[in-house]
C-alpha positions in Angstrom: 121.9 127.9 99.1 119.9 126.9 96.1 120.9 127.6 92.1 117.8 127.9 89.9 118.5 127.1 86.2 116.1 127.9 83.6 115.2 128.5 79.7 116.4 125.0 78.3 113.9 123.4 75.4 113.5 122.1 72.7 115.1 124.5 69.2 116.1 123.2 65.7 119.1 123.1 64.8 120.8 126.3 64.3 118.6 128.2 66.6 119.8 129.9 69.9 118.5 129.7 73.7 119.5 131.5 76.5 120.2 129.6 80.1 119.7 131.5 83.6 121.1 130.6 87.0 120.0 132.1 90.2 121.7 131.8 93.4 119.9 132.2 96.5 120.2 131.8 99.8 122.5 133.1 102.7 125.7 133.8 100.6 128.7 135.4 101.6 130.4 135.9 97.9 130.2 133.8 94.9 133.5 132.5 92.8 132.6 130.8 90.0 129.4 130.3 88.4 128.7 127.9 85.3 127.5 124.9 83.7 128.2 121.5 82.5 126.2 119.4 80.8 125.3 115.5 80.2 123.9 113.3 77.4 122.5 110.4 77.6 125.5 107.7 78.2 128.2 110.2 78.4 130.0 111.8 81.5 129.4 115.5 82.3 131.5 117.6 80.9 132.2 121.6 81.2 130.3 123.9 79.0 131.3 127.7 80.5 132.7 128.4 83.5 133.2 132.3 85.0 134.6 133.7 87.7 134.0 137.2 89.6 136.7 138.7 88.0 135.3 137.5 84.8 137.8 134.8 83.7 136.3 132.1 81.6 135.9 128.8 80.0 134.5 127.1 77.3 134.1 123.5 76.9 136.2 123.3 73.3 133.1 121.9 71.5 130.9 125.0 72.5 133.7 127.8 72.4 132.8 130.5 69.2 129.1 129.4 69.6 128.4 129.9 73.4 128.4 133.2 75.8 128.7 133.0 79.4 127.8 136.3 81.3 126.7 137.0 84.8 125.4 140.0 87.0 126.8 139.6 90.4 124.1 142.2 92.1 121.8 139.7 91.1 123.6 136.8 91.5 122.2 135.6 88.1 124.9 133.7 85.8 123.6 133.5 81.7 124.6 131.4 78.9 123.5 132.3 75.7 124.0 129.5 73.2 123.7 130.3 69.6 124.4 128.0 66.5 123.2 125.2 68.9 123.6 121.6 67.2 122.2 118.6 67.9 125.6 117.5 70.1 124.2 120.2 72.0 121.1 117.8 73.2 121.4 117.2 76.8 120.7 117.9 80.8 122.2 121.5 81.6 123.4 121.6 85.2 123.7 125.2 86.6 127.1 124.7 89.2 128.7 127.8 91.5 131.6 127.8 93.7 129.7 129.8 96.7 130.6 131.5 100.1 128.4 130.9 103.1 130.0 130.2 106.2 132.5 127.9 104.1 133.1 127.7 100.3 131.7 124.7 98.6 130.3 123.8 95.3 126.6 123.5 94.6 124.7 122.2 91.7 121.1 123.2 90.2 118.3 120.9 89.3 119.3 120.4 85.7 117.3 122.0 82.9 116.7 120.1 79.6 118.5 121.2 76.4 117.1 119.2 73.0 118.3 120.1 69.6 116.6 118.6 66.9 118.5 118.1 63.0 
């Protein structure tokens, strides 16, 4: 199983990106699908989380801001981040709670989020 994040960069302050994660591999079901995120010196920490029956959660900083979504034909997860500030600045770690032959959690290659002021 792999998880594929992409469309992190670099945005002003105020601007918006949008976040992918594709799950590959042989997969029997995914449960959640999300992603944290770290700055520099600072522990990871939850930014959206979402299940497959489409429960979520928002890391209180991003909630109002922040849109998690996913398509589970394509098993593609999307955060659309709007507003973004430059708290925002970090490494963005794609995570899913996947089915193969067990379920176990898997993490993405981190993609790199910078907001400038």
């Amino acid at each position: 199983v792999q998880l594929q994040a992409s469309g992190g960069g670099l945005v002003q302050a105020g601007g918006s990106l949008r976040l992918s994660c594709a799950a590959s591999g042989n997969i029997f079901s995914i449960n959640d699908m999300g992603w944290y995120r770290q700055a520099p010196g600072k522990q990871r920490e939850l930014v959206a989380i979402i299940t497959n029956g489409g429960v979520i959660k928002y890391g209180d900083s991003v909630k109002g801001r922040f849109t998690i979504s996913r398509e589970n034909a394509k098993k593609t997860a999307y955060l659309q981040m709007n507003s973004l500030k430059p708290e925002d600045t970090g490494v963005y770690y794609c995570h899913g709670a996947i089915t193969t032959y067990t379920r176990r959690e898997y993490w993405g290659q981190g993609t790199q989020v910078t907001v400038s002021s």
